[in-house]
C-alpha positions in Angstrom: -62.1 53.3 94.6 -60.1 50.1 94.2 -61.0 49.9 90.7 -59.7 53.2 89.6 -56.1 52.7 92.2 -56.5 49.1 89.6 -56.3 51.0 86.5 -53.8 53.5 87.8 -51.4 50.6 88.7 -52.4 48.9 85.4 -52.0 52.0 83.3 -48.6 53.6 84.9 -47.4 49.6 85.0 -47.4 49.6 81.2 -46.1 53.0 80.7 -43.0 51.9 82.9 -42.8 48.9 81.0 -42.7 50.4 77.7 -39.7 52.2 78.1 -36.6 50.0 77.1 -38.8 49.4 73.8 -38.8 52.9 73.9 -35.1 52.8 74.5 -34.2 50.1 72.1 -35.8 51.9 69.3 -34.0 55.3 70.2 -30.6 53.4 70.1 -31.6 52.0 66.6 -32.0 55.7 65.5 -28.7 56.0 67.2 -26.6 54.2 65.6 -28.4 54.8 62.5 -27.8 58.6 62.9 -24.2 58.0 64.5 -21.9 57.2 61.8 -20.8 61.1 60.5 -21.4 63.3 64.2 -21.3 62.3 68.2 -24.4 63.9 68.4 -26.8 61.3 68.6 -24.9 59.3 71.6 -25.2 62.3 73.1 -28.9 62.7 72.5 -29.2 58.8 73.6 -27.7 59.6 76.8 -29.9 62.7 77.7 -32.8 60.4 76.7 -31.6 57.7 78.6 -31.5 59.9 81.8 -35.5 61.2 80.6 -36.6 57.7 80.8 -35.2 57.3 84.2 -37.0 60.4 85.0 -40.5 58.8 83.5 -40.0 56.2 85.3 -39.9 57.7 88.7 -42.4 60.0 88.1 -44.6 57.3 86.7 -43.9 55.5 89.9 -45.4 58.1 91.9 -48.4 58.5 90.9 -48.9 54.7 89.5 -48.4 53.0 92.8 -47.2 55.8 95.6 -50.4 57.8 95.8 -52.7 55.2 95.4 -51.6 53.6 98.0 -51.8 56.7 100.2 -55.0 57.6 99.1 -56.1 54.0 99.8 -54.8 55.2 103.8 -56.8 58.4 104.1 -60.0 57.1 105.4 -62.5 59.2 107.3 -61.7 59.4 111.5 -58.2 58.7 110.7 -55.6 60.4 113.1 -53.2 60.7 110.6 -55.3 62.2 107.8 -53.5 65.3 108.1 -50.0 63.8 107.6 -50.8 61.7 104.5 -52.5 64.4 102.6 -49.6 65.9 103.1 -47.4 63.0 101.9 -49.7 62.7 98.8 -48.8 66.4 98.2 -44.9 65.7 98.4 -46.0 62.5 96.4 -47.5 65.0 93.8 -44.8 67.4 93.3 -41.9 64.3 93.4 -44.3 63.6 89.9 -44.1 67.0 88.7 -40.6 67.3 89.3 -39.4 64.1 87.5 -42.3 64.3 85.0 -40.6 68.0 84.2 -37.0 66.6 83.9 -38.5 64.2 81.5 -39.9 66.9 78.9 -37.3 68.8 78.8 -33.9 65.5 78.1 -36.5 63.6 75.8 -37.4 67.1 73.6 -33.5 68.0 74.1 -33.0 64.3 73.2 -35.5 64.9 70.5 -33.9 68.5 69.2 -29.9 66.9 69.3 -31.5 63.8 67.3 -33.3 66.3 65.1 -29.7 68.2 63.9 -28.3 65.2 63.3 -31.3 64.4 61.2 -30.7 67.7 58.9 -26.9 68.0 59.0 -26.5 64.1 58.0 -29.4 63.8 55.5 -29.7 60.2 56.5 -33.2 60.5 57.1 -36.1 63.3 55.4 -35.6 66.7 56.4 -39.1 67.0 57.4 -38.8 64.9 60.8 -35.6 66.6 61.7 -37.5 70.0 61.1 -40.6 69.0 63.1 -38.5 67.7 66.0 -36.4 70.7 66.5 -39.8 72.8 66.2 -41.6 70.3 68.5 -39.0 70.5 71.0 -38.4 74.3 71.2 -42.5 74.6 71.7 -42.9 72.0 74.0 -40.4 73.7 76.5 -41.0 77.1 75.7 -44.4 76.1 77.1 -43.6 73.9 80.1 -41.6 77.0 81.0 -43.9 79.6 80.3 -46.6 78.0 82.2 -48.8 77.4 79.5 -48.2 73.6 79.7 -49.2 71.9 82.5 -48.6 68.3 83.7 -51.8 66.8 84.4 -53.1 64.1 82.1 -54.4 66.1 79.4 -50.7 68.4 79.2 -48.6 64.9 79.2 -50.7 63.3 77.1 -49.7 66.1 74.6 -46.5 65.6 74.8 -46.3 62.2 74.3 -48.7 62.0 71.3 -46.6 64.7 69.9 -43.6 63.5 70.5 -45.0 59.5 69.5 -45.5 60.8 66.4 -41.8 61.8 65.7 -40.6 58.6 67.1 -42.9 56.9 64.9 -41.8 58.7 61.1 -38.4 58.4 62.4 -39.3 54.5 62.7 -41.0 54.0 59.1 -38.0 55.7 57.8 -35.5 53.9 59.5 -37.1 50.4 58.5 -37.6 51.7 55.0 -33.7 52.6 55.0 -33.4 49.6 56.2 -35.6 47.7 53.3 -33.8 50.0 50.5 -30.2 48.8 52.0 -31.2 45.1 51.7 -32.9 45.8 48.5 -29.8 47.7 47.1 -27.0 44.3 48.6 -29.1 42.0 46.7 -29.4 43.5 43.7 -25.6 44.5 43.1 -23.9 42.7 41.4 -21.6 39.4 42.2 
């Protein structure tokens, strides 16, 4: 038992600590994306706020509930009462974990017109981010996703995978700007 409350701390530990790499990469793409519309500050904010949410929710079931499941032991008086704090543990997750899908694929979808209006980056990420965003709600909503481990873990590959192209392309803008400076002439 104290292995697996080890790998939950371990695991939701480096999830939480990812996030301002997460966040410093979604302000690159913001200021990248900024120049012509408002848009994108406004999808950095909304993100900004998901990440808070993650974090919380992250908290919750990384180091909350393992800790109270570590306290329900067999005989206990007070089994009762923390199963029922592990359940309002459980739905704080849910909760926060929810506010997080929807500001990161809103985040995603705002970043995403940007993407197509501007033509700063290929048309195909800002495409597949609207699309991703619109059918990860629409499910959340719908019921059809749920957020256990295998449901999150959907979202997150999917939406790694847009924050990854738009990435590549923003370092291979970068690479074609420094490229283009040191070839023009003096």
């Amino acid at each position: 038992m104290e292995m697996l409350a080890l790998m939950t701390r371990a695991v939701h530990g480096l999830g939480i600590a990812s996030l301002p790499l997460s966040f410093l990469g979604a302000m690159a793409l913001t200021r990248r994306l900024a120049r012509p519309s408002r848009v994108p500050i406004a999808a950095l904010v909304i993100y900004g706020f998901a990440a808070v949410a993650i974090m919380i929710a992250a908290s919750m079931s990384g180091f909350v509930a393992p800790a109270v499941i570590r306290q329900l032991v067999a005989g206990d008086p007070l089994t009762d009462a923390r199963r029922l704090f592990l359940e309002y543990t459980f739905n704080i997750n849910q909760a926060f974990a929810s506010v997080y899908v929807v500001a990161s694929c809103a985040a995603i979808m705002l970043w995403s017109t940007a993407i197509l209006k501007g033509r700063q980056l290929a048309a195909g990420l800002g495409i597949y981010g609207i699309v991703l965003g619109l059918a990860i709600v629409a499910a959340l909503f719908s019921g059809k996703l749920a957020l256990d481990v295998h449901g999150f873990g959907v979202v997150t590959f999917t939406q790694s995978i847009w924050f990854i192209v738009a990435g590549i392309l923003l370092l291979r803008a970068r690479e074609e700007a420094v490229a283009s400076a040191s070839s023009a002439p003096l």
